[in-house]
N, C-alpha and C positions, 0 to 999 in steps of 0.2 A: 247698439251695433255689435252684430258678432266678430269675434276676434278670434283669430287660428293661433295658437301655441304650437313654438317651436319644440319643445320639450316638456318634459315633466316635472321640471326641477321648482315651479312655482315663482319664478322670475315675471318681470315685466315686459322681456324684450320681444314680444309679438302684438303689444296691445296696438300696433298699431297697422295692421296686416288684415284687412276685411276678410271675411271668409265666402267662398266663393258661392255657397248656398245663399248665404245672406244677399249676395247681387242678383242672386239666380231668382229670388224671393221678391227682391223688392224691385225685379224688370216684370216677375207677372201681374204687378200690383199697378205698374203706371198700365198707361194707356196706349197701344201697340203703337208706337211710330215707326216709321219706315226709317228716318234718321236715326232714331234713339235704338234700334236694333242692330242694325249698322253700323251704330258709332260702337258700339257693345261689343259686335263681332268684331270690330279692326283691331276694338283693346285686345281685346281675346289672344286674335292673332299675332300682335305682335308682343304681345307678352311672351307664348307659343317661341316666336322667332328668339326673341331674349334668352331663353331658357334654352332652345336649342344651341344658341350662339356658344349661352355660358359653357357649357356641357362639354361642345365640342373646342372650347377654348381649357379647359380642366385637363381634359382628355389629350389633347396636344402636349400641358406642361407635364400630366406623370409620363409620356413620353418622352420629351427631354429631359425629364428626372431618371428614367430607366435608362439610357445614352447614357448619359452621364455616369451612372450608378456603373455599368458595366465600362466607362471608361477608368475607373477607380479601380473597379477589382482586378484590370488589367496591368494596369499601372503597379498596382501590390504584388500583384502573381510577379511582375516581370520583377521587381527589385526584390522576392524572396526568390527566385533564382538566382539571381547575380550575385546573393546576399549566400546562399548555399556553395555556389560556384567559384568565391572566393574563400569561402571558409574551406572546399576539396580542395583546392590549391594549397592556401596556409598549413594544411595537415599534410600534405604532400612533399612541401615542401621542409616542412620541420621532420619528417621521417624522413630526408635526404639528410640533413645538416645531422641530425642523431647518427646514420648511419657513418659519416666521414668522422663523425667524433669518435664512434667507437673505434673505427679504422686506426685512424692518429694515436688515439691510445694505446692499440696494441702495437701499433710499429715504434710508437715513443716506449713502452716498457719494453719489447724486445731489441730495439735499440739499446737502452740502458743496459739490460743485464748480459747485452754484446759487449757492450765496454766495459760490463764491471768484469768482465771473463778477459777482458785482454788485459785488464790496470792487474788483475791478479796473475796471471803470465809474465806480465813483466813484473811485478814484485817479483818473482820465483826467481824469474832469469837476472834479476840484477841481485839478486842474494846468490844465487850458482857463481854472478861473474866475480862477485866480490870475495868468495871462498877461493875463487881458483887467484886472485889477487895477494892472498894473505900465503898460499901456499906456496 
């Protein structure tokens, strides 16, 4: 009996797979029956139907493989937004807080050297009051 290989790899996984010439062979060898032709053609066809079934059942799932696949990279694209849209914010916001720091700094050191100008004023003036004391 001939056998149809699925591949070239020298496996066994088709030995059991007639080849279709081979039926095609061994129907012009019997004796024309009106049944046995007919039964020949319903295989046929429904084998036919099988394969179209398969086919169109394949065709369905990379469909809902595709859906799916594009619900995913939907899903990504939205949380690399949100993922970028908080990161413009956290830098926005750390470029406010830098800014009020530097602010505070400079009013805390011009603060300080306001007072270190009045603590040296008053040294003066309590050195003048204590001259005019002694005199």
């Amino acid at each position: 009996m001939d056998t149809l290989k699925c591949c070239d790899c020298g496996c066994d996984c088709s030995s059991h797979i007639p080849s279709p010439k081979r039926k095609h062979d061994e129907s012009k060898n019997e004796k024309p029956l009106s049944s046995s032709s007919s039964n020949a053609k319903v295989q046929i066809e429904n084998e036919c139907h099988l394969l179209r079934e398969t086919v169109a059942s394949q065709q369905e799932s990379i469909q809902d493989l595709y859906a799916e696949l594009d619900e995913e990279r939907n899903a990504a694209s939205t949380a690399a937004n949100e993922a970028m849209s908080m990161i413009l914010r956290l830098q926005r916001e750390k470029a406010e807080v830098e800014m009020e720091l530097r602010q505070f700094k400079r009013f805390s050191e011009e603060k300080m050297e306001h007072d270190q100008q009045e603590l040296w004023l008053l040294k003066i003036w309590c050195i003048r009051g204590s001259r005019r004391f002694r005199l």
